[in-house]
N, C-alpha and C positions, 0 to 999 in steps of 0.2 A: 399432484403435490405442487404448492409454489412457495418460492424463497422469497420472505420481502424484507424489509426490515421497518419495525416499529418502535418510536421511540428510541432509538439508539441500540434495539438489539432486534438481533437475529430470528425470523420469526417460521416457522414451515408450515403451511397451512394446506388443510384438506377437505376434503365432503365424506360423510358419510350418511346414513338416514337419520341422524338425528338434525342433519345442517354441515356447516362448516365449522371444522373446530382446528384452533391455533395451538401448538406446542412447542415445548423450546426444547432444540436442536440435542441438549445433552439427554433428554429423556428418551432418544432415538438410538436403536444400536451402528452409528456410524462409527467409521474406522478414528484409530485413535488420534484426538488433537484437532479432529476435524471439527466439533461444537465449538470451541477454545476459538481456533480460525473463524469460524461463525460469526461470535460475537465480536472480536479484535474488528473484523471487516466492517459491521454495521456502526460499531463505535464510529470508525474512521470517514465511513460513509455522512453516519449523523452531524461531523464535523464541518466536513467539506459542503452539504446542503447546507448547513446554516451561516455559512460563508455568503458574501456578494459574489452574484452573477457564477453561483453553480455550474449551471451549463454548460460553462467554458473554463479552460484552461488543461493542465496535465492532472493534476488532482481528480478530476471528475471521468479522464479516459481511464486512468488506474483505476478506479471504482468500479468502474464496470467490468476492468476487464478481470479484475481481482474476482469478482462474484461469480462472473459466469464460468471462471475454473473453480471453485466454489461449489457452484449449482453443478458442474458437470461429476466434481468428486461425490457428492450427494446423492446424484442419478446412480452412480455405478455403485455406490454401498448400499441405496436399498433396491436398486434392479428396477427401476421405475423414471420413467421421465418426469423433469422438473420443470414446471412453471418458473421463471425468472425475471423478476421484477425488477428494474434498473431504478435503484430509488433516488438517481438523481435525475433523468428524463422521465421519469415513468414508460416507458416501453416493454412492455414486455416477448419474451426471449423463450422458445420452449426448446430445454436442452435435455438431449437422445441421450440415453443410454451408451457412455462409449463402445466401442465395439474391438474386439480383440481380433480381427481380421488383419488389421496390418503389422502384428505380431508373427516372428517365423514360426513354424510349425516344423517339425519332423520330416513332414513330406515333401516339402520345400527345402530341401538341405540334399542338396546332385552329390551322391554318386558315395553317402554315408561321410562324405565329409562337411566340418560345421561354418555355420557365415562365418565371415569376417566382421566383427560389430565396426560400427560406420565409427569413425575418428571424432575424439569430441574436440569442442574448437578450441582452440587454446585462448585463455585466459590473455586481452592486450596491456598486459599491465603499465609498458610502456605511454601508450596513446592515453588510458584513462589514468594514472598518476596526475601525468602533463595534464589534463584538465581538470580532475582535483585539487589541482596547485593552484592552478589559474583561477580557479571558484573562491577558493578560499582564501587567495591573496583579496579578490573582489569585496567578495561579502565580510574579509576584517575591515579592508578599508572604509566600506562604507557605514559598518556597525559601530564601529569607533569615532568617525566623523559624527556620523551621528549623534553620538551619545555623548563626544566630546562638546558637541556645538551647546547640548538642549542643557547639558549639567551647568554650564556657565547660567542659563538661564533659573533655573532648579534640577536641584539631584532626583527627587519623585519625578520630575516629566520623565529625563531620561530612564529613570528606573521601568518607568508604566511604559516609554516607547521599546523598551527592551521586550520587554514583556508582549505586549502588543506581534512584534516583530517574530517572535520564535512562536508565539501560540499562532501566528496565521501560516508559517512557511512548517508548522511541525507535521500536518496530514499528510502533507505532497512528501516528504522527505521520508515520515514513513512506509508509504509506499510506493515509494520510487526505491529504497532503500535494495529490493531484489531485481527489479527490474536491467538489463542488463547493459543498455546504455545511460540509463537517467542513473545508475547506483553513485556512477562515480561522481555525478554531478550534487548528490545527497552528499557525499562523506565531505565534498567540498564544503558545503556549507554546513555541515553540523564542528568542521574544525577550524571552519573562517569565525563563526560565533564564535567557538571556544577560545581562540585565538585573541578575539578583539574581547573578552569578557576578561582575558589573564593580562591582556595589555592596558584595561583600562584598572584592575586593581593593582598592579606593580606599579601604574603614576600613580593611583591616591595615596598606595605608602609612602612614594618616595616624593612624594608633593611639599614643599615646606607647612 
């Protein structure tokens, strides 16, 4: 079975003796939400390929790495390894079947008493505020500057550079959004935009 993506969705293809036939992902008994996640990924995939220079940058590492937990949830819901297709390099990835071996077991547990589950890591809400702040002081300053500068010129530039600006930074942002260092650098700038969008219509009101 391989995961690719076509046309902006989500596609699982196979052989059988009739040839190779393509299906889409919800016609599959996969665990819930995980079709849904399917298509959301290749949308965001299909985005970031038709961007300049793919290859590179954070968008296109999140893509792959998004799929291939993806591909690997895929493996383990229908017990089968998956062909995975990186549709921004084209590379392909054959992901196992995860394995439940480094799960504890019964017989792994000394002396009838239970693990101790490992500590999860705490949340730095500290360190990632501080640079959510820092992002979004950035990115108002420079969306207002902006917008300020090109409105003197015409209100439509600025409008279409707005526009321009949030359609190109919005794939990386969405998924950077879980991601556990880039999240906070996402919130930064979806409330720098916001920020420099509420600053720029509180002066058109209050403009003479």
């Amino acid at each position: 079975m391989e995961l690719r993506v076509q046309d902006g969705r989500a596609v699982l293809a196979g052989r059988d003796d009739a040839g190779e036939r393509e299906v889409d992902p919800r016609t599959l008994p996969l665990g819930a939400g995980l079709a849904d996640a399917l298509h959301e990924w290749a949308k965001v995939a299909d985005a970031v390929m038709r961007a300049e220079s793919p290859s590179d940058g954070v968008a296109s590492a999140l893509v792959t790495r998004r799929g291939r937990q993806l591909a690997g949830r895929v493996a383990a819901d229908m017990g089968t390894p998956v062909e995975y297709t990186d549709p921004v390099s084209g590379e392909q990835v054959l992901v196992e079947v995860p394995s439940d071996e480094d799960e504890p077991h019964d017989a792994d547990v000394a002396d009838g008493e239970p693990e101790e589950p490992e500590p999860r890591e705490e949340t730095p809400w500290g360190t990632g505020l501080t640079v959510t702040l820092i992002v979004a002081a950035v990115v108002t300053f420079t969306v207002y500057t902006l917008s300020v500068g090109l409105g003197e010129t015409s209100q439509w530039l600025a409008l279409l550079a707005n526009a321009l600006v949030v359609g190109g930074i919005a794939p990386s942002v969405w998924l950077a959004r879980n991601v556990p260092v880039w999240r906070w650098v996402a919130y930064g700038v979806v409330a720098g935009v916001l920020a420099a969008w509420l600053s720029l219509l509180l002066t058109t009101l209050l403009s003479p």
